[in-house]
Phi, psi and omega in degrees: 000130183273125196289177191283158172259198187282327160242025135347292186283354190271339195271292169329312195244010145313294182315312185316305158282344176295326201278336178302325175264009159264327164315322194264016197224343177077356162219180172298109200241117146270118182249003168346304185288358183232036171305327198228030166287163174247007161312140200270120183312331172273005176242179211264140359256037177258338160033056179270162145302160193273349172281315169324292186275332138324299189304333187268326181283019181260328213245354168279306191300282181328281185329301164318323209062062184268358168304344192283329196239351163096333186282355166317298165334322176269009167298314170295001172289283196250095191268056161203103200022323196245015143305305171309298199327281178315328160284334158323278159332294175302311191300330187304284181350304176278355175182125174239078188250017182126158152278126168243132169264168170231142196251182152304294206075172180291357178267339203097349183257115196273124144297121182289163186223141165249079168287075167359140200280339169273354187269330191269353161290321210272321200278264194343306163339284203302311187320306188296304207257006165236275192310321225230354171334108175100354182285156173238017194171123167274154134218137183268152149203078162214165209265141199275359194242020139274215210243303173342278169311304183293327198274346183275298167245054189215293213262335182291303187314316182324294201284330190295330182080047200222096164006111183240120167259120178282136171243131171309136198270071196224171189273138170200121197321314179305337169284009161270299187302326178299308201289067199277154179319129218005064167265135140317086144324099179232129201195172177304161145289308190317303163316291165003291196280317187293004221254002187274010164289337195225158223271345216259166173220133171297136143312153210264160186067039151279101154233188204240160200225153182197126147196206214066347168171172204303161178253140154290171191268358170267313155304308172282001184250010175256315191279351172272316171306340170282350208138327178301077173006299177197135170246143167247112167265147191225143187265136174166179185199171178304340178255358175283292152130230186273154190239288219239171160207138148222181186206034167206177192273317174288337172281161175291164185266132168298150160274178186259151229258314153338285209291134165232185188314315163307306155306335188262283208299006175243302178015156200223006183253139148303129189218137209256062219297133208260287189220188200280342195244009202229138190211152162227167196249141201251043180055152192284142161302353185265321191118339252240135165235141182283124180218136194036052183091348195245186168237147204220137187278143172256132157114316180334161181257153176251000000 
C-alpha cells in the first residue's frame, strides 16, 4: 500500500468525525473546513465531550494502529485535528502494519476488521491498471475511513498519482461540477438517488463507481441519462474488501481478479455462479437487505 500523505490522513479523521458528531447531533456536521485546526476538540465548533473524544481517539488510535508504536497516548494529550495528524503520520512511520475499518456487523454493533497492507495493494492494483486505467481525476462523497471510501477515494488516487477532490457527503451541484473529462465519481446509490433535486449534467468521459447496497435500474438509468459515460457497480464488504464488478444492471458480476477462496469463504451472500468467473447474488444468508448501507431484517420484530 503506498504510504499515506498528511492529507490523506487528514481527510481521514475529518470522516471520522463528522460521522461521529452527526450521529451524536442528529443532523449532518460538515468539517471540512478544519482539516489542520489546532482548535482545541472541546471547543466550538466540535465541542466533544470528554466521552465524545475518547470515543473518536479510540476509534483513530485503532484505525491506524497507534497502539503499536505506543503514540496512542498522545491523542487525549494534544486533542485537536493537526495534532492527530502528525501523531498519525509518526506512528505510521514507525509500524506500517495495516489498517482496521469498521462494519455494523450484523448486530448494529460496528466491529473492527483488519486489513494488511499487501491484500489492499493487491486490490488497488487490480482496480488502477483494469478497471479505472486513464482516469484523471476522482471525486468522492464517500465517507473515507470505510473500506469503500478509502480504497476509491484515498489509496485508488494515490496509486493512480491523480488528483482527488473529497466532497461533503450531501446532495451537491459540485459532484457534476468537480467531475471535468475523465474524472471517477465515487459516491451511494443513496447519494445517488438524490442527485434528481438537481438540474446539473455530467460532462462527457464520466464515469461513476456505486457501492454499499444494490444501485436499482432506475438510478442507473437516470445517471446514464445525465451523461454518464459508464457506470460500475461493485460488489465487496469491509471484510471482504472487493469481490465483484459489473457494469449494467442485468449483468452478472465479475469476479475481481484480487479476490481468492478466503474471500469467498467469508461472504455473507448466496451466490449463483454463471462460470468459474462470473456470478450472480442470490440473497444474504442471515435473511438481511441493505438499505443506505446498514442491514435491516424484513420480519424482525422492532
Amino acid at each position: 500500500m503506498r504510504k499515506l500523505e498528511p492529507r490523506d490522513v487528514a481527510l481521514i479523521l475529518h470522516s471520522m468525525l463528522a460521522e461521529q458528531l452527526s450521529r451524536e447531533r442528529g443532523s449532518y456536521f460538515p468539517v471540512r473546513a478544519y482539516l489542520d485546526a489546532a482548535t482545541p476538540l472541546s471547543r466550538p465548533p466540535f465541542e466533544l465531550d470528554s466521552l465524545g473524544l475518547v470515543r473518536f481517539a479510540s476509534e483513530a488510535s485503532e484505525f491506524f494502529g497507534l497502539h503499536h508504536s505506543g503514540l496512542d497516548e498522545y491523542l487525549l494529550r494534544h486533542p485537536d485535528l493537526k495534532s492527530w495528524r502528525n501523531i498519525v503520520l509518526d506512528g505510521l512511520d514507525s509500524h506500517a502494519g495495516g489498517l482496521t475499518f469498521f462494519t455494523s456487523g450484523t448486530t448494529g454493533e460496528p466491529k473492527p476488521v483488519h486489513h494488511d497492507p499487501g491484500r489492499i495493494e493487491r486490490e488497488v492494483r487490480f482496480l488502477a491498471e483494469t478497471l479505472f486505467r486513464g482516469r484523471r481525476k476522482v471525486v468522492t462523497a464517500a465517507r473515507l475511513h470505510h473500506i469503500y471510501g478509502f480504497l476509491y477515494g484515498i489509496a485508488l488516487p494515490r496509486f493512480l498519482g491523480r488528483p482527488v477532490e473529497p466532497l461533503e457527503i450531501m446532495p451537491s451541484r459540485r459532484l457534476v461540477e468537480e467531475a471535468v473529462p475523465g474524472s471517477l465519481v465515487v459516491a451511494t446509490p443513496a447519494l445517488y438517488r438524490q442527485l434528481d433535486l438537481l438540474p446539473a449534467r455530467f460532462g462527457p468521459d464520466v464515469q461513476v463507481v456505486s457501492s454499499t447496497e444494490a444501485l436499482d435500474r432506475v438510478t442507473w438509468q437516470a445517471l446514464e441519462a445525465r451523461g454518464v459515460e459508464r457506470v460500475h457497480e461493485i460488489y465487496g464488504s469491509s471484510e471482504t474488501l472487493g469481490v465483484g464488478h459489473r457494469d449494467g444492471p442485468d449483468e452478472p458480476f465479475q469476479l475481481f481478479a484480487s479476490a481468492d477462496e478466503t474471500t469467498l469463504e467469508r461472504l455473507q451472500d448466496h451466490l449463483e455462479w454463471v462460470d468459474d468467473r462470473r456470478f450472480r447474488l442470490r440473497g444474504r444468508k442471515d435473511g438481511a437487505v441493505k438499505v443506505r448501507g446498514y442491514k435491516r431484517y424484513p420480519g424482525a420484530a422492532s
